[in-house]
N, C-alpha and C positions, 0 to 999 in steps of 0.2 A: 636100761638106766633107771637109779630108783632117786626121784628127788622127794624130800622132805622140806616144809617149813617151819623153821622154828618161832618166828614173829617180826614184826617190824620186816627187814630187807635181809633178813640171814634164811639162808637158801644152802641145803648141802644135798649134793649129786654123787651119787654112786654111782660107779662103771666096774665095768670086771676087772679092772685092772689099777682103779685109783680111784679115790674120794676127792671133790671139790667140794670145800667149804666156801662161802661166799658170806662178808659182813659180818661174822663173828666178834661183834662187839659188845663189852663189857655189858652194855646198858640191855641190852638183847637175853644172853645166855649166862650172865653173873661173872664174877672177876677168873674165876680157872676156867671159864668152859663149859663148866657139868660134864667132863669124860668126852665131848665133841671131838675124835679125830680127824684128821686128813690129810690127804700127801698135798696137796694145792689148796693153799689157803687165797683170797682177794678180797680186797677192802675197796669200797667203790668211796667212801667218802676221805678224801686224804687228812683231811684234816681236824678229823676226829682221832681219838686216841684206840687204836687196834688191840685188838689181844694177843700182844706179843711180849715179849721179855729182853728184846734187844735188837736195837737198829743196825740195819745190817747196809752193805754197800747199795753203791747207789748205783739204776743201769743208765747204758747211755743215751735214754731217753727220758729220763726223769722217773722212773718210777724206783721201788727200790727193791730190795729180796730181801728177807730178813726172816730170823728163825721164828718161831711161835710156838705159843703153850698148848696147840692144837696138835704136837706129835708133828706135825707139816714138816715135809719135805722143802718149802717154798712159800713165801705169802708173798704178794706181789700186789703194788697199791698204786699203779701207776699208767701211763698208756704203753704199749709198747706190743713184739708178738712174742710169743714163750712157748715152747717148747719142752714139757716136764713130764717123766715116767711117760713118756708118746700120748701125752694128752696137747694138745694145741691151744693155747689162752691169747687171744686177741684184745689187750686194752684200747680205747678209743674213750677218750678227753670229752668229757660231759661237762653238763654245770646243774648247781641244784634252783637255778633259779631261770629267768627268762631274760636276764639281763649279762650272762656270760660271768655268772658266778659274781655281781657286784655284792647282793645282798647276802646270799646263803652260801657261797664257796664252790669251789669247782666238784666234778665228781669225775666217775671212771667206769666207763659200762666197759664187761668183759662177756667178748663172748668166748664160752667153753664146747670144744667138740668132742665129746664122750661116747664111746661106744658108735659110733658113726653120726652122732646125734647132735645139733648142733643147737645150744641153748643162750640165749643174750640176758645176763642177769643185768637190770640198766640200773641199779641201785637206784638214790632218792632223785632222777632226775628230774628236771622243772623245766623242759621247753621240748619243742617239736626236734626231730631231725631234716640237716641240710643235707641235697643231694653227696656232698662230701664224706659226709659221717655215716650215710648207708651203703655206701662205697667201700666207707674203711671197713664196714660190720659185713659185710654181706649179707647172704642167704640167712635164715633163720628157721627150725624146727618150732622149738620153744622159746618163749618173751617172759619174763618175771618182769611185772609193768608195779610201781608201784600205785596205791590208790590213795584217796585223800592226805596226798601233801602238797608240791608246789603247782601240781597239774589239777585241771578241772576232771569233771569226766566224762567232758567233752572233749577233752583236748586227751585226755590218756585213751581215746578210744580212736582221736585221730593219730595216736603213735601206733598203736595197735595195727590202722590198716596201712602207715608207713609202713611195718616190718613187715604183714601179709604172712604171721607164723602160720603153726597149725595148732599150737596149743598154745594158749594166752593162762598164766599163774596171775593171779591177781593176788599183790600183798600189800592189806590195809597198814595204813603207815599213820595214823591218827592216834593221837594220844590217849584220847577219852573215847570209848566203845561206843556212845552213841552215833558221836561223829562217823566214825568207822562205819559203822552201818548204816548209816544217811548215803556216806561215799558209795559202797559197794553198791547199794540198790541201785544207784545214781550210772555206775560205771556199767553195773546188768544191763538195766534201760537201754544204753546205747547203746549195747554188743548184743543187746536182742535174746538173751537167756538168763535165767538165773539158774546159776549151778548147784548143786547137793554138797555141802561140805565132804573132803574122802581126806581118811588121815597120810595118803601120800598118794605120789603119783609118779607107777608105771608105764613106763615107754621103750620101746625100739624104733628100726626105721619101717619095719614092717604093721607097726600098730596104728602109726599118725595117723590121724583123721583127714579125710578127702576136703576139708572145710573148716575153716577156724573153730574151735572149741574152747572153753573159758572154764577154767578151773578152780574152784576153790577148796584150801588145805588147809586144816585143822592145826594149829599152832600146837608143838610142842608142850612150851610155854617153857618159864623157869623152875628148875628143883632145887 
């Protein structure tokens, strides 16, 4: 499985048999996409405006499916389990803030199990996990943890050994690049490495590391 980061919380997963795009939003990757495919599209933040072209039904859990400008077979913004081209997508009800979504709005961690490989992207979450919601998530391979937004990093390092991956994506979510690099140093610190920038990152179940490992990816960026 080949994940790439494009900035901010958009994260897209290849598998040999299907692409998961994750948070392909406007503000991220521009108003078409830039050519971004995928058969599984997921939007962790619902109440931001998605990269899609038309609302589509709603499921019986609140989330919804709707087509998108990503070529997607499926975008899906919601909690609920999915089942799509036999890739498995597990929603689980976040918030972007520490007060259950009063300030900053709800969000939507998905976890994706690709190529055997099972990846939690938590979008912009803002508070620790309840024994409940590592229940709904299970197990974890890989954590896309975001870094200076509603979490400290302190606090994004205690979600870190909540989920106990093997490989920790760290994606800076700060506006301004100094900030960013204050966070990330901040969030190294805790996790006890600082990483070497690599423009993606390959994985199997045969490759994870025996021991958390902390990754950081080279942003896309915008064309």
């Amino acid at each position: 499985m080949e994940l790439t980061w494009y900035g901010e919380t958009c994260v897209r997963m290849r598998g040999r048999d299907a692409v998961v795009v994750a948070d392909a939003y406007p503000s991220v990757v521009g108003p078409t996409g830039r050519g971004i495919t995928a058969d599984i599209a997921t939007y962790s933040h619902p109440d931001d405006k998605p990269l899609s072209r038309a609302k589509g039904r709603r499921t019986r859990d609140g989330g919804t499916v709707l087509p998108t400008s990503l070529d997607a077979a499926f975008a899906l913004d919601g909690p609920g389990e999915y089942e799509i081209k036999d890739v498995l997508v597990t929603g689980v009800r976040t918030y972007r803030d520490d007060a259950k979504g009063a300030t900053r709005g709800r969000g939507t961690a998905f976890v994706v199990e690709l190529d055997g490989v099972h990846t939690i992207h938590l979008g912009d979450v803002g508070h620790l996990l309840t024994e409940e919601k590592l229940g709904d998530i299970g197990s974890v391979d890989i954590a896309c943890v975001p870094i200076g937004g509603a979490l400290s990093a302190t606090k994004a390092a205690e979600l870190v050994a909540q989920l106990d991956p093997k490989i920790v994506v760290a994606m800076p979510i700060c506006p301004d690049e100094r900030e960013c690099d204050d966070a990330l140093r901040k969030f190294f610190h805790e996790m006890g490495e600082e990483p070497t920038p690599q423009p993606k990152l390959t994985v199997s179940i045969s490759t994870l590391p025996s021991e958390t490992t902390t990754v950081l990816l080279e942003a896309r960026g915008k064309t």
